[in-house]
N, CA, C and O atoms as a Tripos MOL2 file, in Angstrom:
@<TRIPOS>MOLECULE
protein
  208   207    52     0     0
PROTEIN
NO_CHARGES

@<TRIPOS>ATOM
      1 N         100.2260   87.5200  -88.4010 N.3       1 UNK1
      2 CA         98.7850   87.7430  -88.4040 C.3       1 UNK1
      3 C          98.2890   87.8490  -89.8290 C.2       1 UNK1
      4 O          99.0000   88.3670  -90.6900 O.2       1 UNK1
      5 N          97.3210   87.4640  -90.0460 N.am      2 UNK2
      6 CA         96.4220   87.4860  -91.2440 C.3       2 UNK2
      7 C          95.7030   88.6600  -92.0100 C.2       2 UNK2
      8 O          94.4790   88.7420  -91.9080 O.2       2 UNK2
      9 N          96.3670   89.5320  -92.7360 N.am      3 UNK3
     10 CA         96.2790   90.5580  -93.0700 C.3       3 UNK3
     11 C          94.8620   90.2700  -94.1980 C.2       3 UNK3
     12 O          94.2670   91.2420  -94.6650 O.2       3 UNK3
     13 N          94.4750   88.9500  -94.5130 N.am      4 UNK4
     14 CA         93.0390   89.1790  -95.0530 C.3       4 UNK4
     15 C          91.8820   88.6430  -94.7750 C.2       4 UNK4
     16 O          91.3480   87.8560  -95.5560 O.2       4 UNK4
     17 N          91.5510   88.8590  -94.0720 N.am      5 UNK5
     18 CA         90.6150   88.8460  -92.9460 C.3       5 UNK5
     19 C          88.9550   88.7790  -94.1270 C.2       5 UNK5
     20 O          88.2190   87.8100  -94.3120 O.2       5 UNK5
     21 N          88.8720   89.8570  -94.5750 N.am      6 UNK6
     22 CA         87.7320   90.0040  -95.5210 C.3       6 UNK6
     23 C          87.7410   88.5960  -96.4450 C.2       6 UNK6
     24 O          86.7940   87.8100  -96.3980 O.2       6 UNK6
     25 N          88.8580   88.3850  -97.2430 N.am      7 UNK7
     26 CA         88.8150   87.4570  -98.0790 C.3       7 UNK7
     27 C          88.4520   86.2850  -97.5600 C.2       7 UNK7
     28 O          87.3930   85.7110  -97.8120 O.2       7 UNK7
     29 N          89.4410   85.8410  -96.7170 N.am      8 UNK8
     30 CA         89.1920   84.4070  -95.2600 C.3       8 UNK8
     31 C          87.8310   84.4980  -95.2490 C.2       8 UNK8
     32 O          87.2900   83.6350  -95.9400 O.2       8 UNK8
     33 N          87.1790   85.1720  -94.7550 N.am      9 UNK9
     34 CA         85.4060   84.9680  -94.5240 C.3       9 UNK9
     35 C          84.4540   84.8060  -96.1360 C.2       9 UNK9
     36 O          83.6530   83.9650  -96.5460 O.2       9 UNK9
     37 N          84.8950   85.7680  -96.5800 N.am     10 UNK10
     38 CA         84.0170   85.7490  -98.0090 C.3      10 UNK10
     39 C          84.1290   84.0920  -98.7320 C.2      10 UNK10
     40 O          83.1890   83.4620  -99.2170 O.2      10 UNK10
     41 N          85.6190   83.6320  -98.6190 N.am     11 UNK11
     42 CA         85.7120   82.5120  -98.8070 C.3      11 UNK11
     43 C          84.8390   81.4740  -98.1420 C.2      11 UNK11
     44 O          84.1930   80.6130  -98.7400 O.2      11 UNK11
     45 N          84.9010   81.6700  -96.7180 N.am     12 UNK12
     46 CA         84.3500   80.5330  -95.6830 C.3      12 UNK12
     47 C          83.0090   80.8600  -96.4120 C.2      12 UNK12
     48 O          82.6860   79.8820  -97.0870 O.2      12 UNK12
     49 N          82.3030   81.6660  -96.4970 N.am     13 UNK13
     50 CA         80.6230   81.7660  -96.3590 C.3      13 UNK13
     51 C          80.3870   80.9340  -97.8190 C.2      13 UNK13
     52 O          79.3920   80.2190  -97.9400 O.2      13 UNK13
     53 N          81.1320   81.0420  -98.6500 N.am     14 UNK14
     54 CA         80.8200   80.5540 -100.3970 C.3      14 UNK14
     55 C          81.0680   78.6550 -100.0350 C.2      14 UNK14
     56 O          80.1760   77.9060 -100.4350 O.2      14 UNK14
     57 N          82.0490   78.1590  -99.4370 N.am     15 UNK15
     58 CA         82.4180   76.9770  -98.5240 C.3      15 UNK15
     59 C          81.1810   76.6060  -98.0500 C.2      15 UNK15
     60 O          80.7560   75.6230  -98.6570 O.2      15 UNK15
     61 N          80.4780   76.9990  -97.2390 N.am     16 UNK16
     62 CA         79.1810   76.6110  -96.1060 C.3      16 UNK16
     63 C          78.1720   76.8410  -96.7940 C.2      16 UNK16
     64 O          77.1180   76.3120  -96.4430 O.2      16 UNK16
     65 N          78.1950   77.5870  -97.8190 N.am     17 UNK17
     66 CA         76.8140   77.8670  -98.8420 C.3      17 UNK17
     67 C          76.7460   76.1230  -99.8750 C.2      17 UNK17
     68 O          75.7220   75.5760 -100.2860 O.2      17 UNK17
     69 N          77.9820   75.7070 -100.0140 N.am     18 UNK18
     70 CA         77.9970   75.0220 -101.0770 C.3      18 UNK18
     71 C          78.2340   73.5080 -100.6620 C.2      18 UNK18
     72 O          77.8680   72.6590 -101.4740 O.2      18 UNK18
     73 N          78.9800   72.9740  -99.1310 N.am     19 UNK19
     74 CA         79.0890   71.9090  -98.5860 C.3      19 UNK19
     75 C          78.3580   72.0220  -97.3950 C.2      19 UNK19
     76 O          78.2950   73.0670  -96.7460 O.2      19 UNK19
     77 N          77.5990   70.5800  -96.9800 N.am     20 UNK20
     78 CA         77.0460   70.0750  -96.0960 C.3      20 UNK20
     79 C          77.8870   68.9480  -95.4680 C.2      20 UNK20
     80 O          78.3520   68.0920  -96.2210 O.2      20 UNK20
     81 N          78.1750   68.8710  -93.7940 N.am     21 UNK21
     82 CA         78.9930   67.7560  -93.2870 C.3      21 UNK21
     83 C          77.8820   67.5030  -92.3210 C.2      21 UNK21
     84 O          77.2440   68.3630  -91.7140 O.2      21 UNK21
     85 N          77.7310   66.1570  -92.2570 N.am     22 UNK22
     86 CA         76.6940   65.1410  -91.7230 C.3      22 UNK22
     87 C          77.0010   64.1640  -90.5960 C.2      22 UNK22
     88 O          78.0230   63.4780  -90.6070 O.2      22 UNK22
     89 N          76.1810   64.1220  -89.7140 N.am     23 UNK23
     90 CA         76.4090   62.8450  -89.0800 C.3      23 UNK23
     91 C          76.2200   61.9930  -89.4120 C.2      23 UNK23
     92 O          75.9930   62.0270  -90.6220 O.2      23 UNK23
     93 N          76.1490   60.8120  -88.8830 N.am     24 UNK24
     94 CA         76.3220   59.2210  -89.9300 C.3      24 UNK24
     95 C          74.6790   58.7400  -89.6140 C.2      24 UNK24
     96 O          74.2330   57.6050  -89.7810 O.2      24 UNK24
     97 N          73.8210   60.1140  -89.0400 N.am     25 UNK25
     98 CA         72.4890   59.3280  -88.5640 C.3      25 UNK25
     99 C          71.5120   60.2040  -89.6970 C.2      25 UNK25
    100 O          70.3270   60.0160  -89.9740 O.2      25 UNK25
    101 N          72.5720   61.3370  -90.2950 N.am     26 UNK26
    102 CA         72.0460   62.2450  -91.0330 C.3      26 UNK26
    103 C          71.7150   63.2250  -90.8010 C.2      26 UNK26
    104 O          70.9910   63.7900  -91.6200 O.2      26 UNK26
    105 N          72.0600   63.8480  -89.6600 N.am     27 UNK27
    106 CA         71.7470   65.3180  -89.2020 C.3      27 UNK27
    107 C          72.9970   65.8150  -89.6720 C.2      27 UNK27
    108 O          73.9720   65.2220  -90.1330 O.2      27 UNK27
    109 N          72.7370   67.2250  -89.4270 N.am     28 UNK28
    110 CA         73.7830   68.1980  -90.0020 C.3      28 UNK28
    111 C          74.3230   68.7500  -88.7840 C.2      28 UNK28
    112 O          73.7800   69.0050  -87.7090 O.2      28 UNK28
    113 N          75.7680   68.9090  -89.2740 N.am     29 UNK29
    114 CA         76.6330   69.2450  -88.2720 C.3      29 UNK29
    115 C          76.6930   70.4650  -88.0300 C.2      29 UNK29
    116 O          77.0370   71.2010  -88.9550 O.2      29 UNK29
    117 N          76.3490   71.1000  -86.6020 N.am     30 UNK30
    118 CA         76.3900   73.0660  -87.0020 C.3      30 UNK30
    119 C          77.4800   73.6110  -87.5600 C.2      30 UNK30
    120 O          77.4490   74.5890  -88.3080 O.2      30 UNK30
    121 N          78.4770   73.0080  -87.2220 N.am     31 UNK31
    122 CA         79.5510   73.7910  -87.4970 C.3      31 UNK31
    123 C          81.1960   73.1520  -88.1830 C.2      31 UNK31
    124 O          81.7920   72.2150  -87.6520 O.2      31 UNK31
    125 N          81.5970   73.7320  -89.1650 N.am     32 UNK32
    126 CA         82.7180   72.8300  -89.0960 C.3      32 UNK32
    127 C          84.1310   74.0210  -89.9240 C.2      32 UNK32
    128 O          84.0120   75.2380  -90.0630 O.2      32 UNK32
    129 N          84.9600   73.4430  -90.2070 N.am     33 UNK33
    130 CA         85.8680   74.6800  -91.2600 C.3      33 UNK33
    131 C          86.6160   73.3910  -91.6660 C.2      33 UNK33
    132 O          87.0920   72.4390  -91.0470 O.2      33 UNK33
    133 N          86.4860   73.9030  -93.4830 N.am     34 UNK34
    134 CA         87.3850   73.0280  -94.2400 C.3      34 UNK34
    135 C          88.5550   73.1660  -94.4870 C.2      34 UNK34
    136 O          88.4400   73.8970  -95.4720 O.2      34 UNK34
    137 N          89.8720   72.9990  -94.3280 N.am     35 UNK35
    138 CA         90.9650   74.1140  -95.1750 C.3      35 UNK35
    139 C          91.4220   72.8790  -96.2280 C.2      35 UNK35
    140 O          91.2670   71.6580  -96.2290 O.2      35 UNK35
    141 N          91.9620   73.6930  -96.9740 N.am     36 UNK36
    142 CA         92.5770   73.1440  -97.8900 C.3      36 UNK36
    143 C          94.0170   73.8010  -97.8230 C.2      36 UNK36
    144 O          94.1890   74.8560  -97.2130 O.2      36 UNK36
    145 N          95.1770   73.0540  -98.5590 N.am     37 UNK37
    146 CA         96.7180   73.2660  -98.3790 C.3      37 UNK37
    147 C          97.3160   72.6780  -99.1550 C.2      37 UNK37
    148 O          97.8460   71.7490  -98.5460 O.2      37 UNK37
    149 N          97.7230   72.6220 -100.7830 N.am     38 UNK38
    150 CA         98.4710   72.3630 -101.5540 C.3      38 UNK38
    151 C          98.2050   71.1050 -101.5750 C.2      38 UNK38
    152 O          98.9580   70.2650 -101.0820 O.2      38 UNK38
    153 N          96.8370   70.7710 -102.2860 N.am     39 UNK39
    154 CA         96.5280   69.6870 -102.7770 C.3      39 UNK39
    155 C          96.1580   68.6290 -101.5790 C.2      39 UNK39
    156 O          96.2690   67.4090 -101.7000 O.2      39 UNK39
    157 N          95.7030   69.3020 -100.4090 N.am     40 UNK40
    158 CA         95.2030   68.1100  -99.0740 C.3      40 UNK40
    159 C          94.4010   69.0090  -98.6390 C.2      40 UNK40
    160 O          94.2250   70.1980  -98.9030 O.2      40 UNK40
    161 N          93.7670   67.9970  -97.6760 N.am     41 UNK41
    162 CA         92.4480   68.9940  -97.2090 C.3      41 UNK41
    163 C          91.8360   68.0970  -95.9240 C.2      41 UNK41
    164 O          91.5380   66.9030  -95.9410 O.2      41 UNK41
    165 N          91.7550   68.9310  -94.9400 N.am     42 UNK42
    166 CA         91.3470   68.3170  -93.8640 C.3      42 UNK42
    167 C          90.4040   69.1980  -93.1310 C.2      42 UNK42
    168 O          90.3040   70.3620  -93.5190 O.2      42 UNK42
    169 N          89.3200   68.5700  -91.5740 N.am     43 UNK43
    170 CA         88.4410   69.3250  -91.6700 C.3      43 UNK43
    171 C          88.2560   69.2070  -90.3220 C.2      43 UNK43
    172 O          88.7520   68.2250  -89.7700 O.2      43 UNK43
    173 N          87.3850   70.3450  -89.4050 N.am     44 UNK44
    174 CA         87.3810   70.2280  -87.6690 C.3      44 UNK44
    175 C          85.9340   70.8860  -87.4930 C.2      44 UNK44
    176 O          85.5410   72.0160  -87.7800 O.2      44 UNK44
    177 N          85.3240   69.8740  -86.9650 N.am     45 UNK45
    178 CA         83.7460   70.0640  -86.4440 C.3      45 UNK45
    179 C          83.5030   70.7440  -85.1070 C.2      45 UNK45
    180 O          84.1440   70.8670  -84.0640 O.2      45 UNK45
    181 N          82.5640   71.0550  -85.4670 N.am     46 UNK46
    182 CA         81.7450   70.7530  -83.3320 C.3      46 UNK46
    183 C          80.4880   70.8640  -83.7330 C.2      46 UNK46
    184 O          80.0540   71.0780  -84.8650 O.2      46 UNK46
    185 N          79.7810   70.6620  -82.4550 N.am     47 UNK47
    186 CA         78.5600   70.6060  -82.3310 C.3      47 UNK47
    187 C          77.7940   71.7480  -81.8250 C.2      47 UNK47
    188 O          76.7190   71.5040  -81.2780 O.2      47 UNK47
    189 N          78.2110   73.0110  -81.9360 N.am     48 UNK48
    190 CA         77.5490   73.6410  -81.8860 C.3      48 UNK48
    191 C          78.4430   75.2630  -82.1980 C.2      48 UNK48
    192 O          79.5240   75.7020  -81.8070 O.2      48 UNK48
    193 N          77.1420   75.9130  -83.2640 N.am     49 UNK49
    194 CA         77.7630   77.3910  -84.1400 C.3      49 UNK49
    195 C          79.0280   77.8300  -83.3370 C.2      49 UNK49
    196 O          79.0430   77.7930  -82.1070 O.2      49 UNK49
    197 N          80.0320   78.2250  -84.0480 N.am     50 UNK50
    198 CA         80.8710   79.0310  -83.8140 C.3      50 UNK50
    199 C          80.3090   80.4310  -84.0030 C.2      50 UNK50
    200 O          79.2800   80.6630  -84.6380 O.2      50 UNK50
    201 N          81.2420   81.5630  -83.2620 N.am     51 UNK51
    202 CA         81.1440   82.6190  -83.0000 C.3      51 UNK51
    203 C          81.0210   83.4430  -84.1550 C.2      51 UNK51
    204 O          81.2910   82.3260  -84.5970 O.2      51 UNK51
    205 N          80.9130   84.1110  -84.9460 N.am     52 UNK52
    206 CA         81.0290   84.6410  -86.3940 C.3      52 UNK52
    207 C          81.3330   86.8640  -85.9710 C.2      52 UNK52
    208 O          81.4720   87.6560  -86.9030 O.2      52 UNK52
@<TRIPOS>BOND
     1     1     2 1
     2     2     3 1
     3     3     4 2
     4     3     5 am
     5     5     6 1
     6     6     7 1
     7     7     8 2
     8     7     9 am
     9     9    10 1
    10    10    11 1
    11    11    12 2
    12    11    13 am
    13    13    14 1
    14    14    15 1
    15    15    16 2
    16    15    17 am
    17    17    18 1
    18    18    19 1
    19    19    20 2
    20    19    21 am
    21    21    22 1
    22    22    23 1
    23    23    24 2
    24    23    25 am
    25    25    26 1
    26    26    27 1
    27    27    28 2
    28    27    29 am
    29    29    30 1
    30    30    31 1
    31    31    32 2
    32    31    33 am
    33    33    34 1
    34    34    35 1
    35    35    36 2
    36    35    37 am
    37    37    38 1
    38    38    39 1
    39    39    40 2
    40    39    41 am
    41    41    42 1
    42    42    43 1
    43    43    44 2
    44    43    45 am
    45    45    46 1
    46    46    47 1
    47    47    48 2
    48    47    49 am
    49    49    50 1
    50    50    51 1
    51    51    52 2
    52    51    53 am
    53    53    54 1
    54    54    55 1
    55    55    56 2
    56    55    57 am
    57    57    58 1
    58    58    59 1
    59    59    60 2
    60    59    61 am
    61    61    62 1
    62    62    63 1
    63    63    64 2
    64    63    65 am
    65    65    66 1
    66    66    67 1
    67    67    68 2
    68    67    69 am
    69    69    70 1
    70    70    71 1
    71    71    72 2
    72    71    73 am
    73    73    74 1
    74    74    75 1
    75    75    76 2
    76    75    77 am
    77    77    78 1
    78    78    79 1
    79    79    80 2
    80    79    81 am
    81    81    82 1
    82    82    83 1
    83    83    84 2
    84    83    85 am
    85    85    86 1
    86    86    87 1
    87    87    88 2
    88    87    89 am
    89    89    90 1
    90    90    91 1
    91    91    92 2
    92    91    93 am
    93    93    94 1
    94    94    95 1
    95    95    96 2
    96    95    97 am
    97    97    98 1
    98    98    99 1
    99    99   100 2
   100    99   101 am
   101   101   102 1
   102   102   103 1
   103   103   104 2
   104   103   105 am
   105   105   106 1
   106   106   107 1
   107   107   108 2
   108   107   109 am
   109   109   110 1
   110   110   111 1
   111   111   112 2
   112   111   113 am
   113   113   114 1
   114   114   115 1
   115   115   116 2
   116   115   117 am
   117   117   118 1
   118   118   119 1
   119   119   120 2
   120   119   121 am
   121   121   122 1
   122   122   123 1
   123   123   124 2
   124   123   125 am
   125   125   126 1
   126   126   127 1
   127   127   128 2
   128   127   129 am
   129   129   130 1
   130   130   131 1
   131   131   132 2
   132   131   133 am
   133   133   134 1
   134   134   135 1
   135   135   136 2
   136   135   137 am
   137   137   138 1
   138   138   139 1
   139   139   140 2
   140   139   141 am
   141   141   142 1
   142   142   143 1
   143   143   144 2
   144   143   145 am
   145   145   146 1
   146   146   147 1
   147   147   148 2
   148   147   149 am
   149   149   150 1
   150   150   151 1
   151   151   152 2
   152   151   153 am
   153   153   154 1
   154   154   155 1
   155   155   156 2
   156   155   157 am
   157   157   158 1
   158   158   159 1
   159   159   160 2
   160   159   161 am
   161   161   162 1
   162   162   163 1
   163   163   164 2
   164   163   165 am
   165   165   166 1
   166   166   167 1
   167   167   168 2
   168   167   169 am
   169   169   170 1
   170   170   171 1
   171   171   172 2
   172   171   173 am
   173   173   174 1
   174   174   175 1
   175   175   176 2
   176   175   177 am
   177   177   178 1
   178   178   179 1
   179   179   180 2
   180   179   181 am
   181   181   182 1
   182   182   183 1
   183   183   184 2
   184   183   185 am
   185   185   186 1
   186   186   187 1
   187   187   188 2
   188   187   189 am
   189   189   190 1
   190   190   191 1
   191   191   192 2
   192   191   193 am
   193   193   194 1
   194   194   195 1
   195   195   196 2
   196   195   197 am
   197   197   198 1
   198   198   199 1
   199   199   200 2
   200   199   201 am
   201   201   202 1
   202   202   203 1
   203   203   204 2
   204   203   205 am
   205   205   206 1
   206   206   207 1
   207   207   208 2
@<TRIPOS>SUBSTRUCTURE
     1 UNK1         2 RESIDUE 1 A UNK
     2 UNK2         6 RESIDUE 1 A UNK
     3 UNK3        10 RESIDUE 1 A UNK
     4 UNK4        14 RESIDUE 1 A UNK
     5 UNK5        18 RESIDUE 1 A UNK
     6 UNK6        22 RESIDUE 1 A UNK
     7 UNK7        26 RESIDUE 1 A UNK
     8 UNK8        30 RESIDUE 1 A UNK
     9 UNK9        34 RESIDUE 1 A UNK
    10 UNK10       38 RESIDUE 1 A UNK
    11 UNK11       42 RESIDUE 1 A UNK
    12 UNK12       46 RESIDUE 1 A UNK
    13 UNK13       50 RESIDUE 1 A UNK
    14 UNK14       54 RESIDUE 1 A UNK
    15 UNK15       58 RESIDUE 1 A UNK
    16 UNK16       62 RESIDUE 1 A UNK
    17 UNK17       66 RESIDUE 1 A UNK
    18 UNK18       70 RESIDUE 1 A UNK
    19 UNK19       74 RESIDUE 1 A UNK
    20 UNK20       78 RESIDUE 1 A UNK
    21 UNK21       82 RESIDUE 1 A UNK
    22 UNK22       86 RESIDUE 1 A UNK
    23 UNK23       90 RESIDUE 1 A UNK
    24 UNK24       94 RESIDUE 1 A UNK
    25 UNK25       98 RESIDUE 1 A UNK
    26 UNK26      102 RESIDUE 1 A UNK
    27 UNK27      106 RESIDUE 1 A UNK
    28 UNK28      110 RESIDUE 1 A UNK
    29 UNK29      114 RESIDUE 1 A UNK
    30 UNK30      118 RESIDUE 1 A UNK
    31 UNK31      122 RESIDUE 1 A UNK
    32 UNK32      126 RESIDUE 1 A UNK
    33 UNK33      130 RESIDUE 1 A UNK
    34 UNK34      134 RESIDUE 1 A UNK
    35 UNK35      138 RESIDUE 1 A UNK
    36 UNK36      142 RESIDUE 1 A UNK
    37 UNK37      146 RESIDUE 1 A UNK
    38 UNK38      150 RESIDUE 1 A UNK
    39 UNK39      154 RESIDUE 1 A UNK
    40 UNK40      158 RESIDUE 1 A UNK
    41 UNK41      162 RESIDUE 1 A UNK
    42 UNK42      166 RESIDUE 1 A UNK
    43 UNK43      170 RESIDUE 1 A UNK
    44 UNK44      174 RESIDUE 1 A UNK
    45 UNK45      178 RESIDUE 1 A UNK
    46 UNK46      182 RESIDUE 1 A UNK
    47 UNK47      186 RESIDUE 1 A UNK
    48 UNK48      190 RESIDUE 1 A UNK
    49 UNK49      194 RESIDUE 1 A UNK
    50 UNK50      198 RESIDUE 1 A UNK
    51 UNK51      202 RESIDUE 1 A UNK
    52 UNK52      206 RESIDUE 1 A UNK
């Protein structure tokens, strides 16, 4: 289990403050999480807010 919980979020919110992910018609996607992992980075949407 993930003993930093505070950091994980403080991170995500500075992430979503600073990137926008788009549809290809140009709307904005509600929701998505980026991770990054030793130099790769991949990313998982939906269409509608996650729980916070």
């Amino acid at each position: 289990m993930d003993n930093h919980v505070e950091e994980w979020e403080a991170a995500y919110e500075k992430v979503r403050a600073a990137v926008t992910l788009k549809y290809p018609d140009g709307g904005e996607i509600p929701e998505f999480l980026l991770c990054i992992d030793n130099g790769e980075a991949w990313w998982r949407w939906s269409d509608e807010a996650f729980d916070h």
